[in-house]
C-alpha positions in Angstrom: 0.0 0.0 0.0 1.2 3.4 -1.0 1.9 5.4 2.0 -0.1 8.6 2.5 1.8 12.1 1.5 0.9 15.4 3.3 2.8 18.4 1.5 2.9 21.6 3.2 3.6 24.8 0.6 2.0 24.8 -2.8 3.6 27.4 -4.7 5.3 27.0 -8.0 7.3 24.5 -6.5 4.9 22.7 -4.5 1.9 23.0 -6.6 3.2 20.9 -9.4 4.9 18.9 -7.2 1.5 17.6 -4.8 -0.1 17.4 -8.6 2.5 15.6 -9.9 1.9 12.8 -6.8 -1.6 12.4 -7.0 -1.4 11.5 -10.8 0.7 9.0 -9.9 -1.8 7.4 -7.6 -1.0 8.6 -4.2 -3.4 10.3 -1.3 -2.1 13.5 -1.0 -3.4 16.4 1.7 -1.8 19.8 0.9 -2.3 22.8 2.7 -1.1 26.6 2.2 -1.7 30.1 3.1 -3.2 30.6 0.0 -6.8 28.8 -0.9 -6.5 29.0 -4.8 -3.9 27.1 -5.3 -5.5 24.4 -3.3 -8.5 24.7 -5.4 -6.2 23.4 -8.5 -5.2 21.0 -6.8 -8.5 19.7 -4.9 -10.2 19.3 -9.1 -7.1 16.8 -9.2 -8.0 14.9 -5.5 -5.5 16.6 -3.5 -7.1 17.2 -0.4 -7.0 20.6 0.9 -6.3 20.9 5.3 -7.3 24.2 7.2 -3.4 24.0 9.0 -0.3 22.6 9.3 -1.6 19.7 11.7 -4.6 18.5 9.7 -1.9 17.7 6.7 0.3 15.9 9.6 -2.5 13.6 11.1 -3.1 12.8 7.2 0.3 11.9 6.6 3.2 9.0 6.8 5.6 11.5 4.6 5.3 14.8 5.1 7.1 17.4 2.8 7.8 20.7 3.2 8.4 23.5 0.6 7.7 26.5 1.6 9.9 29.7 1.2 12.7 29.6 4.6 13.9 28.6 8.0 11.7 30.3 10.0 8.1 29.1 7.9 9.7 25.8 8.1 9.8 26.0 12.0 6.6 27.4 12.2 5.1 24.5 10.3 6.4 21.8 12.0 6.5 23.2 15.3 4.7 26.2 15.7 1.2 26.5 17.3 -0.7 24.1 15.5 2.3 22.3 14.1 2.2 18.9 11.6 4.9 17.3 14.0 2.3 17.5 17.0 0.3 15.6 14.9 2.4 13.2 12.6 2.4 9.5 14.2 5.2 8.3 15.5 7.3 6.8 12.3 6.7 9.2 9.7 9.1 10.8 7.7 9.4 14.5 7.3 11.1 15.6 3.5 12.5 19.0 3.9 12.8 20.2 0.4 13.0 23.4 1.1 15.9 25.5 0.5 16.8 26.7 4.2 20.5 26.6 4.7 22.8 24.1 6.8 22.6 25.0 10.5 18.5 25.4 10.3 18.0 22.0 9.1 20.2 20.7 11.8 18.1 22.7 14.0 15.4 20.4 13.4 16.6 17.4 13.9 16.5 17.0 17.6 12.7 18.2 17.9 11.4 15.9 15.2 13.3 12.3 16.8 12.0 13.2 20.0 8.6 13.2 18.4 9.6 9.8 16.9 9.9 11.3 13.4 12.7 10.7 10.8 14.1 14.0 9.3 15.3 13.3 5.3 17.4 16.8 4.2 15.8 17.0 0.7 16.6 19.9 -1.3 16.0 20.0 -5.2 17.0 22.1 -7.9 15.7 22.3 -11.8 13.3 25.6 -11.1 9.5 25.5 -12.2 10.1 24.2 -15.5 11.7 20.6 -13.3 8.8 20.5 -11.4 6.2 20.5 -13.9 8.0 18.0 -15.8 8.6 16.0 -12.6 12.6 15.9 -13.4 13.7 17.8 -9.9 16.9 16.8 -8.8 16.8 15.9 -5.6 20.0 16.2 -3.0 18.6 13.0 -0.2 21.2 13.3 3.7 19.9 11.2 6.0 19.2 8.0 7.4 19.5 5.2 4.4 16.6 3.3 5.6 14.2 6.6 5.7 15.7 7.7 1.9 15.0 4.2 0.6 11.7 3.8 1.8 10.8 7.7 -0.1 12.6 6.4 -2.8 9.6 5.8 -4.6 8.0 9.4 -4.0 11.3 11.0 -4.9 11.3 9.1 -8.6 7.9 10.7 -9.7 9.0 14.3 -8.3 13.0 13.8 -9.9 15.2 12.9 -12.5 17.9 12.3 -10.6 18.0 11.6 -7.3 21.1 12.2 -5.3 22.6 10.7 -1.9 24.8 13.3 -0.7 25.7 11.8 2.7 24.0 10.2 5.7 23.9 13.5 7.7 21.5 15.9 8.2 22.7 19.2 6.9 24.7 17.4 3.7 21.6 18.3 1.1 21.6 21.7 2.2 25.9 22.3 1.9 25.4 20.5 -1.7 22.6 22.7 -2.7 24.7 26.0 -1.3 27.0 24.5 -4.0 24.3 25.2 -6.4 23.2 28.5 -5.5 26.4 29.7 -5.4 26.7 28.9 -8.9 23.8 30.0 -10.1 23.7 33.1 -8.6 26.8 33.6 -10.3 25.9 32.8 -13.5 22.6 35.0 -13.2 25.3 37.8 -12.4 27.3 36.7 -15.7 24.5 36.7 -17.9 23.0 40.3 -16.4 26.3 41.7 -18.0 26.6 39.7 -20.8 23.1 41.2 -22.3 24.0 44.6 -21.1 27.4 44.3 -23.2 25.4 42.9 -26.1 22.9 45.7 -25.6 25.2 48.7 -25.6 27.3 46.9 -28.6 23.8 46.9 -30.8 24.2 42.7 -31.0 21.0 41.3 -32.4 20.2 39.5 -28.5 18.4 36.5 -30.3 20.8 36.0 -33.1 23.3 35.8 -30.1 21.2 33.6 -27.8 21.3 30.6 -30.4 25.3 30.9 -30.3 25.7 31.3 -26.7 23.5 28.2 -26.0 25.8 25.8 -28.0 29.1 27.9 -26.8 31.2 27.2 -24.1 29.7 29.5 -22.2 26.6 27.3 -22.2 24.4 26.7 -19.1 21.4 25.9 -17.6 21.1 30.1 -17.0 21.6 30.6 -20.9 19.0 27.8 -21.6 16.1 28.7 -19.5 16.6 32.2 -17.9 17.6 34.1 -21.0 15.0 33.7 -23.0 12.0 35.0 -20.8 14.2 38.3 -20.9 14.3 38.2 -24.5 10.8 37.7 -24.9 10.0 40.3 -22.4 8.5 37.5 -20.2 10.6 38.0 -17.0 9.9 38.8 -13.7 12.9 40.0 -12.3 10.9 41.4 -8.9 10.5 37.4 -7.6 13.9 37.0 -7.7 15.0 39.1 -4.8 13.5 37.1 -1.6 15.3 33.9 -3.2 18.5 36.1 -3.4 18.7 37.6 -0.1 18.0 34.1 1.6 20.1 31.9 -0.2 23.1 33.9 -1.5 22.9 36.8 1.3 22.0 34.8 3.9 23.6 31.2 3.2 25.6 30.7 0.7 27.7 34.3 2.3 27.0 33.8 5.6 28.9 30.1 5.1 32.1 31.8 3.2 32.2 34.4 6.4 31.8 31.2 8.7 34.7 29.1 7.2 36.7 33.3 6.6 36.8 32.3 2.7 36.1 35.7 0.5 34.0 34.2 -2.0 34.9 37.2 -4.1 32.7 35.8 -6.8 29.5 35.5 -4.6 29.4 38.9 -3.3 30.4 40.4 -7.3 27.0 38.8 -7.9 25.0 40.1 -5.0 26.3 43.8 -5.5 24.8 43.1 -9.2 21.8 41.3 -8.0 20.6 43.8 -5.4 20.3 46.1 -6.8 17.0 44.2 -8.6 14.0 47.0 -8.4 11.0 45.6 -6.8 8.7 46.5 -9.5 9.1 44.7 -12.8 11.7 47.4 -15.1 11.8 46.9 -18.6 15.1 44.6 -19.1 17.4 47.7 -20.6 16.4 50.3 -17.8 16.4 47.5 -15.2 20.3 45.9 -16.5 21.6 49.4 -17.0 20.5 50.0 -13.2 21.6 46.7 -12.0 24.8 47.2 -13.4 25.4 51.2 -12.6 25.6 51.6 -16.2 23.4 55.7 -17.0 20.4 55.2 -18.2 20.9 56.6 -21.9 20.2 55.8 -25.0 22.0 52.5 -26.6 24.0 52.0 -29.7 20.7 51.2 -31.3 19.8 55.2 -30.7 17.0 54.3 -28.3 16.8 53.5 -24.5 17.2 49.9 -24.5 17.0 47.7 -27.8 13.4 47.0 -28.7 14.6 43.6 -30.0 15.3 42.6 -26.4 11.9 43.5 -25.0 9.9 42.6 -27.9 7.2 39.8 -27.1 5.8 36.5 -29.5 
């Protein structure tokens, strides 16, 4: 028998995700802050809970994915907390991205509850899981990661054992944001250059996808700004909580510079809350003036121009 899933967080990660489980036949209970998404997902038999708790009494795996540390606490062990609730034996997947030392954090609380912590972080973005092809980071216990083996291979295409200690997923997927932060950095002022050179952006993007400059960044993050589709605004509570506050907070911990990290976050900071057209909103990012571009106009209309 399939054991039942509880997922608490159903945003663009966790919508998909609680969809993507209840295709594949299992009882899911989600809940959220937010009602619509959980009226999505109730037309596909997810079954919507009124708190945290009612998704723990409904659960034998319980995953989290919701935004940081402290939500993640307040979940689990808040007033009206899943881990009051969860029966003893049940497995709590964090997924969420929450750093090193929080996840250790939680570890203590949840055995003496009698449930097994799994440190579950994934990476692959929106478009990963839709598809279902997260990949997953699994620390932990062996016996708990190989009985949510099964759950893991509809949410991932790659699944990942990173080490039997709690704290191992989140250090590996550090790694990752580290990296892509980076590379978001690197691609900022690569369009600007191409920009203020007059480069014809999507001429360009076809040779910098099979370059060896290649990424996953180039691949999936350029072209929303060439279509004029992105939404550079959502990107700042990711960056202050996982390169400001872990992936920096780590290089500061272990006194390594990380010269490259913080490049990126004086770039990526400087982000505008509302939603700038991409040549007023690079230009700013990267302290370029605001002025017309070699094309004679402020900001290339082939960069903003939509299907």
């Amino acid at each position: 028998m399939k054991p039942r899933i509880g997922i608490i967080g159903t945003g663009t990660m966790g919508q998909p995700m609680a969809a993507n489980l209840s295709r594949a036949g299992y009882a899911v209970t989600a809940y959220d802050i937010r009602e619509e998404p959980l009226r999505a997902l109730a037309r596909l038999g997810v079954k919507p809970a009124s708190s945290p708790a009612g998704v723990g009494a409904a659960a034998d795996v319980l995953i989290i994915m919701v935004m940081d540390a402290p939500q993640v606490r307040q979940v689990l062990l808040g007033p009206g907390g899943a881990v009051g609730s969860l029966s003893r034996g049940a497995i709590v997947l964090c997924m969420s991205t929450i750093g090193p030392d929080a996840i250790r954090g939680l570890e203590a609380p949840l055995a003496g509850a009698g449930v097994t912590l799994l440190d579950a972080p994934v990476t692959g973005g929106v478009e990963g899981a839709d598809a279902g092809k997260l990949t997953i980071m699994v620390a932990g216990p062996q016996a708990a990661a190989q009985t949510v083996r099964p759950i893991l291979d509809v949410l991932g295409g790659k699944i990942v054992s990173v080490g039997p200690r709690i704290g191992q997923g989140q250090e590996v997927k550090m790694l990752v944001q580290h990296l892509f932060f980076v590379g978001l950095a690197a691609a900022t002022e690569t369009l600007i250059l191409g920009m203020e050179s007059g480069v014809d952006l999507r001429a360009a993007w076809e040779v910098l996808r099979s370059g060896a400059g290649s990424s996953w960044i180039v691949e999936h993050r350029v072209p929303p700004v060439l279509d004029g589709r992105a939404r550079f605004g959502d990107a700042r509570p990711v960056l202050q909580k996982d390169l400001v506050g872990i992936v920096l907070e780590a290089g500061r911990a272990l006194g390594l510079p990380l010269e490259m990290a913080a490049a990126a976050a004086r770039v990526l900071q400087r982000i505008p809350e509302d939603d700038s057209a991409p040549a007023r909103l690079f230009r700013e990012m990267l302290g370029v003036p605001n002025r017309p571009s070699s094309s004679g106009h402020e900001g290339d209309a082939r960069l903003v121009e939509r299907d």
